[in-house]
DRENGULUM-437130 format. One record per residue: x, y, z of N, C-alpha, C in turn; residue in one letter. Coordinates in steps of 0.02 Angstrom, whole numbers, plus 50000, padded with zeros to 5 digits. Layout:
<sites>
XYZXYZXYZA...
</sites>
This chain:
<sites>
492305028149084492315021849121492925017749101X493245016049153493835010749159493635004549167X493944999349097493654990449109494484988849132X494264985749198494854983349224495004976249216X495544972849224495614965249227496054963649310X495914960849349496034959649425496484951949409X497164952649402497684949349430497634945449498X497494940549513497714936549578496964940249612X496704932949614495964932649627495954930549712X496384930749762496244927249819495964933749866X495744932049932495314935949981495394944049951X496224949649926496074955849948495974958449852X496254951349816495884954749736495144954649759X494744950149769494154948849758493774955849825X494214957749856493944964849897494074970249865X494624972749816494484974149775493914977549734X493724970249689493274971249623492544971749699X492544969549755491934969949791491664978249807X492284980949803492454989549830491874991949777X492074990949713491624995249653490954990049628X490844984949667490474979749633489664982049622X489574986449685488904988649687488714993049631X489234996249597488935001449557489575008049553X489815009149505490355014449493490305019549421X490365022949438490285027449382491155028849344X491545025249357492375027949356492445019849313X492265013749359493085009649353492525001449340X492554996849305492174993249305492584985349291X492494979749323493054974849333492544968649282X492924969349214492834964049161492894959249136X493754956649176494094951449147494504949549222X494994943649239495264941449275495584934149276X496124936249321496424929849314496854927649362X497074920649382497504919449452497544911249435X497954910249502498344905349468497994897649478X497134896849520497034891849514496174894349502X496074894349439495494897849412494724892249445X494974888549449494324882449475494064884949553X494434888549580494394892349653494064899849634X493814901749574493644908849591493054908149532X492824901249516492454903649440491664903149466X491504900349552490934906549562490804914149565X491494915549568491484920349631491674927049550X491674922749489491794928049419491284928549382X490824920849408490244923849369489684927349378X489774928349460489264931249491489454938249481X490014939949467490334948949459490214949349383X490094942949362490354946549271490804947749254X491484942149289491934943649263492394938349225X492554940049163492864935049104493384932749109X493544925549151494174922749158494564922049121X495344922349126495624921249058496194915449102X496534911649070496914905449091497574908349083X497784916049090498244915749093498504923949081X498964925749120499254935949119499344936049042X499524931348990499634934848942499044936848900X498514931448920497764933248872497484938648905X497554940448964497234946448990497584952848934X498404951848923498814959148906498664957648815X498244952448827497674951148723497084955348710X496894956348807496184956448782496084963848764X495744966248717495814973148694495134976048717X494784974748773494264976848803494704979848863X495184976448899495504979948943496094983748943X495554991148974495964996148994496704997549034X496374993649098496974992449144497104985449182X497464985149208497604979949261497524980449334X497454976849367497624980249447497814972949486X498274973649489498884967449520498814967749597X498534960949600498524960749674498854951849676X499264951649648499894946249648500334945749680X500684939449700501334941249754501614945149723X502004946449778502414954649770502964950149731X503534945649709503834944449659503774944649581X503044943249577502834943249507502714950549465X502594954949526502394964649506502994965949451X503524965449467503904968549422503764968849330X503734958849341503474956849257502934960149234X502514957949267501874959649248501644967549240X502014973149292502024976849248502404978749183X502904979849177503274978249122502754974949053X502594968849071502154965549006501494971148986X501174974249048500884978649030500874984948985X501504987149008501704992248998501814990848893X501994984548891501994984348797501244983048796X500744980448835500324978648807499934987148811X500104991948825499774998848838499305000748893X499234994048928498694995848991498975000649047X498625002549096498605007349151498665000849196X499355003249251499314997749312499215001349387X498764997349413498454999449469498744993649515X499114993949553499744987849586499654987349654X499504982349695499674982349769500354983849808X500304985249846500924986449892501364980349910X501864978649901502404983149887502264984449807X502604989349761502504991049698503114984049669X503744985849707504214980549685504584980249736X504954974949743505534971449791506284976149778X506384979349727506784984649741506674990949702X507284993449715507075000649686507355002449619X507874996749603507984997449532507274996949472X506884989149499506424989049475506044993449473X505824995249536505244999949545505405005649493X506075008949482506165015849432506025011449360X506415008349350506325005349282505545004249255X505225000049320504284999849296504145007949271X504145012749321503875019149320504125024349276X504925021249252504935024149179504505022949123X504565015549136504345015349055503705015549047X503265016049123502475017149114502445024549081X502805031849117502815037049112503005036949013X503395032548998503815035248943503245033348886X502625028148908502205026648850501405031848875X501685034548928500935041548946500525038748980X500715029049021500245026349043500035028749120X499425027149174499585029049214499785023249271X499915027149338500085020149401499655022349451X499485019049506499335018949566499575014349618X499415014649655499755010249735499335009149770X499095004249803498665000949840498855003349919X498935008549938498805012149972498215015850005X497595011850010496885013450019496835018850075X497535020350127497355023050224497485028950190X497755034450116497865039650110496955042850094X496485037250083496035039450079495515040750147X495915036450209495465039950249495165043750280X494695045750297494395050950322494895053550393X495235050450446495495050750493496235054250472X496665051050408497295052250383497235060250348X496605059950300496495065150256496715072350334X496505071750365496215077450419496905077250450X497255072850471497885073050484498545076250457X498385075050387498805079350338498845084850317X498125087750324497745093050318498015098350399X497965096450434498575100250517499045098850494X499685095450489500225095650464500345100950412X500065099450359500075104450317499925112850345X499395113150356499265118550389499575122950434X500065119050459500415121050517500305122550615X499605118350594498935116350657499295115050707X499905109850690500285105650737500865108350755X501065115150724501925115550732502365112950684X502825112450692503455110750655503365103050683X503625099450642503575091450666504145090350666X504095085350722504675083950741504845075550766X504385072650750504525063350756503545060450732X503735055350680503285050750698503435043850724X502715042950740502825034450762502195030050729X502335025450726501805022050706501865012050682X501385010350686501345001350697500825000550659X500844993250607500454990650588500334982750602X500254980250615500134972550652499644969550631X499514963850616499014957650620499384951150621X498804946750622498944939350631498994935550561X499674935450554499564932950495500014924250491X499684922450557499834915250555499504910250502X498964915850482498464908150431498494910150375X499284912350352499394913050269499884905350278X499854900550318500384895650337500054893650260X500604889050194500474886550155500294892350075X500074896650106500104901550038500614905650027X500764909849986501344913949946501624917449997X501204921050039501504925050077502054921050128X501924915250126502554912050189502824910250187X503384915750146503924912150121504434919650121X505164921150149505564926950149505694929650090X505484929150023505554929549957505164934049961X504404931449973503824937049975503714941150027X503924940550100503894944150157504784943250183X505014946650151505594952150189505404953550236X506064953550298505844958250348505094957250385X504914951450399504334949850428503694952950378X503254955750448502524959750408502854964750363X503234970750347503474975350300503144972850221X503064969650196502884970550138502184969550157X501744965850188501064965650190500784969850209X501244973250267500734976850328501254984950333X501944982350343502344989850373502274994150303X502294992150254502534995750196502015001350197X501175000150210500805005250231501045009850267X501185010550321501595013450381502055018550340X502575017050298502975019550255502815025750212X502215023550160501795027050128501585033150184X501205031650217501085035150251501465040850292X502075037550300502545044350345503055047150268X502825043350195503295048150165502625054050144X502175051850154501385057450126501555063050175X501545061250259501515068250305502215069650311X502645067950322503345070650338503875069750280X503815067950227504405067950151504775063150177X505375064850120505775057050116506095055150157X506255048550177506705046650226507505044250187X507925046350209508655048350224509075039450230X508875038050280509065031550318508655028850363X508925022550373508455018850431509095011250455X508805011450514509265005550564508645000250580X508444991950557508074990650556508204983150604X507834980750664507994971750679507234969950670X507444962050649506684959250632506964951650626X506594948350658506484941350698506104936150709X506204929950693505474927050695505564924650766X504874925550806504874924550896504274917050880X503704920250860503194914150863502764911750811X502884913650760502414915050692502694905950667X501924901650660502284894650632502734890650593X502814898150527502954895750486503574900650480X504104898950410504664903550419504924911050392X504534915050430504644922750426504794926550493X505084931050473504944934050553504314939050567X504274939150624503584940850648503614947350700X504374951750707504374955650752504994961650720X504814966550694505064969650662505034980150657X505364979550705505614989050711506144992650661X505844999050665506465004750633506305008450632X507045011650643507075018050660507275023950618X507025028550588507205031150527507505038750541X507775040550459508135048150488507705052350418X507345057250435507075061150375507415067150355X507605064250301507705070650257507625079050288X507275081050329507155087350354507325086350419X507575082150437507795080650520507435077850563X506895076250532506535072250578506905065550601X506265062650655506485056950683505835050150676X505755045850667505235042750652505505035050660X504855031050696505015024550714504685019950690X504555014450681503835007550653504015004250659X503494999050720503534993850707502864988150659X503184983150656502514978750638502734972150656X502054967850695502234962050718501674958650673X501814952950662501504948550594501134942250648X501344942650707500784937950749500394939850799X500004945250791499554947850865498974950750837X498454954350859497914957350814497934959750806X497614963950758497494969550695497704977650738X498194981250714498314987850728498454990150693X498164995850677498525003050626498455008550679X498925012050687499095018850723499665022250688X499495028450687500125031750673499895039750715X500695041650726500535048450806500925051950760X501135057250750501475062750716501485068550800X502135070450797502225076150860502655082250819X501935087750824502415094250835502745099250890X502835104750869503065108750926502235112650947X501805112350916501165113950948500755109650978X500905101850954500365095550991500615091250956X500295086450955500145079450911499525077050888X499515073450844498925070550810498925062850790X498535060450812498465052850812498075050550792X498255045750741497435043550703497405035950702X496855031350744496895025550733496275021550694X496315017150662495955012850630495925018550545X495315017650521495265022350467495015027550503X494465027450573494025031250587493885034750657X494725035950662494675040650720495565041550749X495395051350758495795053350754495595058850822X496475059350859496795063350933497165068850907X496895072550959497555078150938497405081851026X498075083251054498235085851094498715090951105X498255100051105498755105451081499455107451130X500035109751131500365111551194499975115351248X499445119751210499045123351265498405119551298X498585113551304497945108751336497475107551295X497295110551229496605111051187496925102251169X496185099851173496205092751166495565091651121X495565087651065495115085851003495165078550972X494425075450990494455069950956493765069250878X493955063850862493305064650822493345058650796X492795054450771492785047150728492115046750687X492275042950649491855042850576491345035650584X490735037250532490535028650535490725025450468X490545022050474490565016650390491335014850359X491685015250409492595013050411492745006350442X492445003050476492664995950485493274994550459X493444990750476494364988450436493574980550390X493744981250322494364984950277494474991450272X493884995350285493875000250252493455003050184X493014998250167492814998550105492535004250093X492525010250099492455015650070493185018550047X493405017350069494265019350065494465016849991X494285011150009494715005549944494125008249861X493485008249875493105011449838493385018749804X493575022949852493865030549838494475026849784X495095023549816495695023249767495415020949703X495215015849715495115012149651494635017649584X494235022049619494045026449561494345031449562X494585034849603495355039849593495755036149544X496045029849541496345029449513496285027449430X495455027149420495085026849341495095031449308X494935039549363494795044649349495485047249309X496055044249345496565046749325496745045149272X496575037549256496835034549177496455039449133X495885044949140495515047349111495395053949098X496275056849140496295063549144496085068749196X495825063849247495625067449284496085069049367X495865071849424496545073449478496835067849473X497595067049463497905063949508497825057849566X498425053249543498215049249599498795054249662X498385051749747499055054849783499635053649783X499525047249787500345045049779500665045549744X501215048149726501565050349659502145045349620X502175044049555502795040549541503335042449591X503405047549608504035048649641504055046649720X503365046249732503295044249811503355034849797X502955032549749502905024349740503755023049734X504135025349706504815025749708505095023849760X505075030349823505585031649852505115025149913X504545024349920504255021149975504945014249973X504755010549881505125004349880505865003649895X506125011749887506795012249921507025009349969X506435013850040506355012850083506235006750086X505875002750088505824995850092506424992350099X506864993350039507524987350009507694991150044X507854997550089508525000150110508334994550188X507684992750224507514992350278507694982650280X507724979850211507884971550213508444971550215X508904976450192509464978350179509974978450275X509704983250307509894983350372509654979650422X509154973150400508984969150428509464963550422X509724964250366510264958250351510834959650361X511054967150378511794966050395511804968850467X511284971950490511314973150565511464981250548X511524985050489511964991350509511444996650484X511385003350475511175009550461511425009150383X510695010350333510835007850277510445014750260X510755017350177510265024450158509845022350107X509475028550108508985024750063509185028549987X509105025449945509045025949876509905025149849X
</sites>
């Protein structure tokens, strides 16, 4: 059993520690902390969980195992790092870091003290993705040859919190919402090469942009596109096309595939609702199991890497207008 401490207590920490709250045999949430503790000290004592006034008494407390940072994405870098002397296991939301210098430097020095990482990447656990990867792999689909895919929501009513501000959201939705998208096409199709990226604020209240495409070049020749718009409702899709069909999987819980020879297959799951909370349940004890020796998380240091590449290479060609590489 993993005693965790939950970093940044607002709506998706506290979904989170809700994922394993019922009962876990892996990962168990002990301690916590965020930055206006008078806002979460129902919501810690009803979990049992031991506030501390501050990241450094958490990296004191010698009951906890790991961390799992669900903090603005500026603060990830420190805080892992502080971990990393304090010996804990970090379990980090997406983005991992704002660049990729950081991001190698965190994932050295976690690797260099035997600690482990994960990525808040919950859609590699879905039932719809799993099955997707599983044809790709297989070779179900053919040789691939382009993805596409969008992640979108409304994220007009972060007006006033961390997120609304270009520090923490680059590039519009991309760190909240596209960076999923990312993960995801470096899991089925490998690394991306380059990307040509525009992103704009059209209607979103406050000052980010809210309309944001790119177009990428993979490493094996592929071709692959994403967008994400940060003011409309909730979408996750992603289509993958081979030379035998395509496969399309939307929400957590349901997935298309249409063969060149007409064979046409759908299928959808229950108990996937967005969030997803079976999903987020799976990572979070995948990723206990792992502090503990056991499989692997999927995502690999080397994939958490190259995703944040991708990222800075994509704020990168947002700001100068041009075809930027990654790493």
């Amino acid at each position: 059993m993993i005693n965790a401490a939950v970093v940044g207590m607002g709506r998706w920490g506290q979904t989170l520690v809700n994922s394993v709250a019922d009962g876990s045999d892996a990962i168990s949430f002990v301690a916590g902390t965020t930055r206006t503790l008078s806002k979460v000290e129902d919501f810690a004592a009803e979990k049992n969980i031991r506030l501390h006034s501050s990241y450094k008494d958490v990296m004191a407390d010698d009951a906890v195992d790991a961390v799992v940072l669900a903090s603005p994405h500026s603060a990830h870098f420190d805080q892992i790092m502080a971990a990393v002397d304090a010996g804990k296991h970090v379990f980090c939301e997406k983005p991992f870091c704002l660049s990729g210098d950081q991001a190698k430097t965190a994932l050295d020095a976690l690797a260099a003290k035997g600690l482990k990482v994960a990525i808040g990447h919950n859609r590699r656990f879905s039932p719809n993705a799993i099955k997707l990867k599983r044809m790709i792999d297989s070779g179900d689909l053919g040789n691939m040859v382009q993805i596409e895919g969008n992640f979108s929501a409304n994220m007009a009513g972060y007006s006033g919190e961390w997120r609304d501000s270009r520090v923490e959201s680059p590039a519009g939705g991309m760190t909240s919402l596209g960076i999923h998208a990312v993960d995801m096409y470096v899991n089925l199709f490998g690394r991306v090469s380059s990307v040509l990226a525009v992103s704009r604020r059209v209607a979103i209240p406050f000052d980010i942009d809210d309309a944001t495409g790119i177009l990428m070049d993979f490493e094996n020749g592929q071709v692959g596109y994403l967008g994400t718009v940060a003011a409309t409702g909730h979408l996750w899709q992603v289509r993958t096309f081979g030379t035998l069909g395509w496969g399309s999987i939307y929400g957590h819980d349901r997935f298309d595939a249409v063969k060149t020879d007409g064979t046409q297959e759908s299928e959808t799951w229950d108990g996937y609702d967005y969030p997803g909370m079976a999903t987020i349940k799976d990572q979070m004890e995948c990723f206990a199991r792992d502090c503990e020796g056991g499989k692997p998380f999927p995502a690999t240091p080397d994939q958490i890497l190259h995703a944040t590449q991708i990222l800075e290479a994509i704020v990168k060609s947002v700001e100068t207008g041009e075809r930027v590489q990654v790493g």
